[in-house]
N, C-alpha and C positions, 0 to 999 in steps of 0.2 A: 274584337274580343275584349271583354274589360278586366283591369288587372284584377289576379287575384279570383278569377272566377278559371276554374276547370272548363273547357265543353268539350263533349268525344268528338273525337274524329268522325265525319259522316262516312255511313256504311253499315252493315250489319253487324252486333257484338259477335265479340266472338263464341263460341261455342262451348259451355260448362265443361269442365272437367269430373268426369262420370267416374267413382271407385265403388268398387265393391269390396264391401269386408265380412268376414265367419264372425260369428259371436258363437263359441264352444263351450263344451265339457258336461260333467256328467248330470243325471240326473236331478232335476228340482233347485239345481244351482242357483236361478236365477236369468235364463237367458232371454225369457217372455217378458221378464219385469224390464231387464235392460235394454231391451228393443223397445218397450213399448213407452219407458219414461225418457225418451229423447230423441222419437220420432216425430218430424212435423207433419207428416200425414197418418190419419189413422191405421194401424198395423197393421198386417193382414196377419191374420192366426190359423193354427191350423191344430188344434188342441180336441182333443177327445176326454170325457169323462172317465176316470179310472176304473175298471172293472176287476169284478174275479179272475177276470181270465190271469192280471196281474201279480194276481198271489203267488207266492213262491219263484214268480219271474224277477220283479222289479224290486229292488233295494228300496226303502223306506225311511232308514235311517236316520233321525234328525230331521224329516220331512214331514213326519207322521197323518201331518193336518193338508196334505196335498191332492186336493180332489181331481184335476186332469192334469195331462200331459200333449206335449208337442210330439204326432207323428210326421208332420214333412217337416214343416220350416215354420220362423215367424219374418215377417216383411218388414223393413223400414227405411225411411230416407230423412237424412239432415243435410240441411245445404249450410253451408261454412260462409262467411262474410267473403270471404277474397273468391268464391263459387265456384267453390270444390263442393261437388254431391255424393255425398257418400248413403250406395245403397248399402242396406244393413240386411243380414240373412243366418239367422237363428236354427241353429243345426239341432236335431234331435236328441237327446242324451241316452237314450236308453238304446242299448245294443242291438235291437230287434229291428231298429230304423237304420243304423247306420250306413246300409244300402244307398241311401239320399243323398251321404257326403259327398262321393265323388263327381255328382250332377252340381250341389251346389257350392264344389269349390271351383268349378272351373269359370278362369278369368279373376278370380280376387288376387286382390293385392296384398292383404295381410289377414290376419284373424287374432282375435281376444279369446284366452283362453282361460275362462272364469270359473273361479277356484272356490270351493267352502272349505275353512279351514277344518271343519269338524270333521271331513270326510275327503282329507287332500287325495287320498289314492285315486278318488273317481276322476280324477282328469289326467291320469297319466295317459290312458289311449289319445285323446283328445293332441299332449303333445306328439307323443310319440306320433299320430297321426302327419302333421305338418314337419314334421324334423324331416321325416320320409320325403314327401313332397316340397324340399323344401322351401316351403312358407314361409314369410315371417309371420311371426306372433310374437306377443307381450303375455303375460299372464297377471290376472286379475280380482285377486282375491276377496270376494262380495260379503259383506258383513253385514250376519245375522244376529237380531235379537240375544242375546244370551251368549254368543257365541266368541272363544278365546281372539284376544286383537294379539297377531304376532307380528314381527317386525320384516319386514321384506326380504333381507336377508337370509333369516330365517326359512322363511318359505322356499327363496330358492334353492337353499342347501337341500331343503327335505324331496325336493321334486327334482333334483339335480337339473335344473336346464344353464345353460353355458352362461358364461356369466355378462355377452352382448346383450342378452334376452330382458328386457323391460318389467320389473315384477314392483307392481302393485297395490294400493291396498283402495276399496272401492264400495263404493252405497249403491247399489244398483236401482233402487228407486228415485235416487237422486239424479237431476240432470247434468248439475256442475260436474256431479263427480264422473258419472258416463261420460261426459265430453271430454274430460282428461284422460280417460284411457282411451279414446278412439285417435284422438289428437299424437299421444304418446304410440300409438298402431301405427299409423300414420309416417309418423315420423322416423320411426324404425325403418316402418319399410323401405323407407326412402334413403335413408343410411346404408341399410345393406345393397340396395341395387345401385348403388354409386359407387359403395365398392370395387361391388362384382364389374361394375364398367372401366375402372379405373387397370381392377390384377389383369 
């Protein structure tokens, strides 16, 4: 071997480390754009045109320009340098799907709980949801066009969650910034189940 060169060990690598993460909350939030700006395989989608049937169902709010919606899930996969893969699974926000969550949390490690500040009340199921189960998650506050920047802080106090809880501020079209809340997912979770191994 010559100095200063690495060579592996002969044998088989060893075998990826496979996560699965929730990308959550309510309605129009953002969770297609955030699966889909920092996925390295093309998403899989599962989005329908918005109809009548909608009216008087689905909140609108601050959305107004939102032509479909996600009824199962959206798909995605990043692999990390040190090859951690994390599959990514985009939960539906409108309460009429929610049926789906409980198929696609089983087995994740943590979940993103992503927030618009103009409309913080649509993700309290979303936590409430994982506190039940308890999940880890972070929360994720996705910043729109026009829309007020408040301070993390802040945000937590308004949504009460515990003050472990990882809270956010985030560009969901952006990929830097999706990597740092997955990363910051990631790492929670990892925190709380060393805990929990330790008490």
């Amino acid at each position: 071997m010559a100095y200063g060169r690495y060579e592996r060990p002969a044998g088989p690598a060893p075998p990826p480390v496979v996560t699965k993460l929730l990308i959550a909350g309510g309605f129009g939030v953002g969770k297609t754009t955030l699966v889909g700006s920092i996925s390295e395989v093309r998403p899989l989608r599962t989005e329908e045109v918005l109809s009548e049937l909608g009216i008087g169902v689905d909140d609108t709010t601050s959305v107004e320009l939102k032509r479909t919606t996600t009824v199962a899930m959206d798909f995605g996969r990043i692999t990390f340098p040190n090859g951690m893969v994390l599959y990514l699974f985009g939960t539906p926000g409108q309460e009429r799907f929610w049926f789906m969550w409980d198929e696609l949390a089983v087995g994740a490690l943590a979940a993103v709980v992503l927030a618009d500040t103009r409309r913080l009340p649509d993700c309290f199921s979303s936590i409430d949801y994982f506190e039940r189960r308890d999940t880890p998650f972070v929360v994720a506050a996705n910043h729109f066009y026009g829309s007020p920047v408040y301070d993390p802080a802040d945000i937590r106090n308004a949504l009460d969650v515990d003050s472990d809880v990882p809270v956010l501020l985030c560009d969901a079209r952006r990929r830097a910034s999706v990597k740092e809340v997955l990363i910051a997912s990631v790492a929670h979770a990892m925190t709380r189940h060393q805990t929990a191994a330790r008490s």
